[in-house]
N, C-alpha and C positions, 0 to 999 in steps of 0.2 A: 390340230393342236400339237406343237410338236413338245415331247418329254424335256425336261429341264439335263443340261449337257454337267454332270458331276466330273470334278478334277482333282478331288480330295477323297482321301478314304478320308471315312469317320468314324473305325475303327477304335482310334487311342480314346476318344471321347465316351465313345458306348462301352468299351472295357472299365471306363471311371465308375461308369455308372455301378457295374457288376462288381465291383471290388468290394463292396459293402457285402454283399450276400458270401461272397469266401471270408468275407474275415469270422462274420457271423458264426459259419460253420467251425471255422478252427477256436472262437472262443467258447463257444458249444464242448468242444473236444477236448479242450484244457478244464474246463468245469469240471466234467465227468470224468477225466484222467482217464481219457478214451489208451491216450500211449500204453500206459500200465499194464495193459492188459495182452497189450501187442507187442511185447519183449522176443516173445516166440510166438513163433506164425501158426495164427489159429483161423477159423471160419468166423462166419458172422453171427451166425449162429447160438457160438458158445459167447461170444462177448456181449449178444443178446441176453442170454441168458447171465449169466453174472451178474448185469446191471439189472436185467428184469426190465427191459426194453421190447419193443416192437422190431419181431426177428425181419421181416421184408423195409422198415425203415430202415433198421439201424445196418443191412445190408447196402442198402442206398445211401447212407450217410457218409461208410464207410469206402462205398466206392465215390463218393465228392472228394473224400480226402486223398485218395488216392489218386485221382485227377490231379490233383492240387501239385502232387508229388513230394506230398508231407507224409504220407506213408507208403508203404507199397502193396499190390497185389498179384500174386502166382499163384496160377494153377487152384484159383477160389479161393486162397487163404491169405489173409492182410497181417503187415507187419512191417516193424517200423524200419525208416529208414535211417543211417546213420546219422543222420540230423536230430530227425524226432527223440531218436536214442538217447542222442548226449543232452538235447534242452527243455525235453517233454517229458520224460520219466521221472515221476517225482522225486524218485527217490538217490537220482542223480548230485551229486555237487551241483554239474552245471545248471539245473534243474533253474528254466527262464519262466515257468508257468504262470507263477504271483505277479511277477513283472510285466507280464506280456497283458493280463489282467487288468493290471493296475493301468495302462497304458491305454486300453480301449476303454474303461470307466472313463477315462479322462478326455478322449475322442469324443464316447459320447456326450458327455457336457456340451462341447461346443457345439455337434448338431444340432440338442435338444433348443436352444438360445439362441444359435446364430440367426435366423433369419430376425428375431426382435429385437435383437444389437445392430442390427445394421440396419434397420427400419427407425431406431428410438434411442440408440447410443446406448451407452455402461448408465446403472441406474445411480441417482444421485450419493447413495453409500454403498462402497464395497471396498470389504477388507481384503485386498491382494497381497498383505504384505510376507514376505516371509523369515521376521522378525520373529514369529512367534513358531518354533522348532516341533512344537508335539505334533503336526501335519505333517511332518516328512521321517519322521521314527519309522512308521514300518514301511513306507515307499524306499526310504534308502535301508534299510533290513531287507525288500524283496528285492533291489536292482545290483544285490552283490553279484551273483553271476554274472547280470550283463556287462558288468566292471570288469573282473578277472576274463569273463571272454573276448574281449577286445579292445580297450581304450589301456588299460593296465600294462599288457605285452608291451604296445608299440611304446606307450609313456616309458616306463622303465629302459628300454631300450635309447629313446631318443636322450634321456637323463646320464645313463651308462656311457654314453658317445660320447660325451662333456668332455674336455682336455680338463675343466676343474676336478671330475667325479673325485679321481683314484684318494685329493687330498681334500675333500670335504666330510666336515667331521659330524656336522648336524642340519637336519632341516625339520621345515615349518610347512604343514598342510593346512592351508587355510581355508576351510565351507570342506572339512575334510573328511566329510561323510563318516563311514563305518571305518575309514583307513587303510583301505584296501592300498592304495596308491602308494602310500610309506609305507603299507608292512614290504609292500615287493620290496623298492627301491631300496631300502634298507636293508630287506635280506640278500641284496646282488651289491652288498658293500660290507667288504671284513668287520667294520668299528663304529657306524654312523647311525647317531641318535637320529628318532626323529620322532619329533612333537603332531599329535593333530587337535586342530580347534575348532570348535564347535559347539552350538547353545545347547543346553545342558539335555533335553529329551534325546536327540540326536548320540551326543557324545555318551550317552549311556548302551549307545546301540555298536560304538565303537570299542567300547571298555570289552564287551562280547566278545567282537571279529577278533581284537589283538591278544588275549586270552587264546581265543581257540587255537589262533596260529603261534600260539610260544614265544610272543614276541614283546610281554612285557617287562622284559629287564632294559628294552630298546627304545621305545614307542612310549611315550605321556600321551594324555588327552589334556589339554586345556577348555573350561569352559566358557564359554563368552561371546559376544559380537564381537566382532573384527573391527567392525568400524568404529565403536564406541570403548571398547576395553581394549587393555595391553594385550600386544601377540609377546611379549618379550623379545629377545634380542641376542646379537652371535649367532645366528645362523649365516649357514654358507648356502645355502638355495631355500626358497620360497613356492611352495606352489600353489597354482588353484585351479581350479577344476569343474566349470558348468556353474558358475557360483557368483560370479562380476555381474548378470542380468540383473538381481535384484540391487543390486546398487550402480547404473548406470550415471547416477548424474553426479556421484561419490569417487567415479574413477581420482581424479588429482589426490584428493586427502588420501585413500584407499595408498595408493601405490609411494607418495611420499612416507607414508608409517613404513610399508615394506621396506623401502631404500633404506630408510633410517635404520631397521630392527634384522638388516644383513651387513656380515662384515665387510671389509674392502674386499673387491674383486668376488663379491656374492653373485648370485644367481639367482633371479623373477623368470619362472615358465609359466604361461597359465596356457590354459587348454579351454577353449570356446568356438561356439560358433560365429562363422564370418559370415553375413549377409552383404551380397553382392547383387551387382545388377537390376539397383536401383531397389529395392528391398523385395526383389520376387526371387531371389536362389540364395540359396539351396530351397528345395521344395520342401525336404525333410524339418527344416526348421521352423520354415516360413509359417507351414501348416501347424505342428505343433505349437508354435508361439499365439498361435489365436486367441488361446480361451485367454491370456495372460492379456493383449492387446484389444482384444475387445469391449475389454473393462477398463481399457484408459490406462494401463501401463505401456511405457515403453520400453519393449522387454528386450526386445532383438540389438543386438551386438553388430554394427556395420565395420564390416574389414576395414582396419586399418586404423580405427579408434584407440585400441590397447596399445598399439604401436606407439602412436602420435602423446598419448600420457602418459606411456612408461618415459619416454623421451623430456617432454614438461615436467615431469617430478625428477630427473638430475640424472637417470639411466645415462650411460652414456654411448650406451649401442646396444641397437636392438635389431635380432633377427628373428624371420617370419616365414611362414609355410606355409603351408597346406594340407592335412595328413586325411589320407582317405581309411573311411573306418567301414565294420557293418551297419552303423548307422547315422550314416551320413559323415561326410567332411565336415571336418573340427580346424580352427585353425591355432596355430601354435606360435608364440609371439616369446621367444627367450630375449629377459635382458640384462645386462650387465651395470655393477654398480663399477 
């Protein structure tokens, strides 16, 4: 009998399988605020003892993590790494703990159901919609760091590059979270209001952030649907941000209010994900968007969509990109009234 001739590793496949037991492990370590304790480099021992753990596991746990290269080890004693430091210590600003949380709760959902969605379909009723604000109060309260650590920089940056910026005097954040987005951008601009909008659980989480950061003599919140109520109007740029999904089939109405509610020569950026390649890339997204699509929405964003509307509601030129993030490519669609 001769052995079957292999011409593939199957390596990437058998690592899928394994990425579930390391995440495990790192949501395990964010639970217990394993980081905390590891600011200075101690044994396993004592962080045994503190938590009141099993000293030969929690030596073992600590040397997974360390594999991982989410912490480090020398000479017996563990300790964090620059990383852990700045997004794992609670008591960090950057501090992605609740976030990263919140995010595998949400993973798990679709495990725990996917195999009965895709056997028997979305069940006759399910409320997906996200009309109704008090579900995202403290997701977007935990996802502030992930904002100011990466999507926030590049945005304000890409906003600042504008030949409009230096003489726009106001903008509009529309699905505009906590406000992270406008407090920057407004604070990398000498004079320039700017409004954010959002249904009222939400916008009470932003009233907070702009407070915290001194920035309400600058910054409104309005409360309301975008689609259904006034955004007002005179602004010179418009933005939005992970926020067009739940209104995919609203894009034309959506972006003619906007045209209408910017002055001449205003400025529409929005910030989303592009789904390419027949609807399998970005993997980042693709995967995420599950628990949303297996209940019978259509949640995913195909490139070139925002384009093609901002252009039907009267834009008269729109450019497009690509911008590579830490979590995942976003794409970025500026248009011009």
């Amino acid at each position: 009998m001769k052995l079957p001739e292999i011409k593939n590793s199957c390596a990437d496949i058998y690592n899928l399988i394994k990425v579930n037991i390391q995440s495990n492990i790192l949501i395990a370590a964010i639970k217990w605020k394993i980081f905390d304790y590891l600011v200075e480099s101690v044994s396993a021992q004592t962080v045994a003892e503190k938590l009141q753990f099993h000293p030969r596991n929690t030596e073992l746990f600590l040397n997974a993590l360390a594999g991982m290269e989410i912490i480090q080890k020398n000479n017996g004693l563990f300790s964090n790494t620059e990383k852990s430091a700045e997004f794992l210590v609670s008591k960090r600003p950057e501090y992605l703990g609740p976030f990263f949380l919140h995010v595998h709760r949400w993973q798990e959902q679709i495990g725990l159901n996917m195999e009965t969605l895709i056997e028997n379909g979305p069940p006759d009723e399910m409320n997906m919609n996200r009309a109704d604000g008090t579900n995202w109060a403290d997701s977007i309260r935990n996802s502030a760091a992930y904002h100011y650590g990466g999507p926030v920089r590049y945005i304000t940056q890409i906003i600042r590059s504008l030949p409009e910026f230096p003489s726009m005097k106001k903008m509009l954040d529309i699905g505009g979270g906590i406000g992270i987005y406008t407090i920057s951008v407004v604070s990398n601009h000498p004079d320039m209001k700017g409004v954010v909008f959002e249904q009222p659980p939400v916008a009470a989480v932003a009233r907070e952030f702009i407070r915290e950061y001194d920035a309400e003599d600058r910054i409104a919140v309005m409360e309301g649907n975008y689609i259904t109520d006034d955004i007002g109007d005179s602004y010179d740029l418009i933005f939005a941000s992970a926020t067009l999904n739940f209104y995919k089939d609203r894009f034309n109405d959506i972006f003619r209010k906007v045209y209408d509610a910017l002055n001449p020569g205003g400025v529409f950026i929005t910030h989303q994900d592009g789904i390419k390649n027949e609807r399998t890339k970005p993997i980042y997204h693709i995967s995420e968007f599950l628990s949303y699509e297996f209940y019978g929405r259509d949640f995913a964003i195909e490139q070139g969509l925002i384009a093609d509307s901002m252009l039907q509601s009267g834009f008269k030129s729109v450019r497009s990109f690509t911008q590579q993030s830490d979590f995942g490519d976003m794409d970025i669609d500026i248009g011009r009234k």
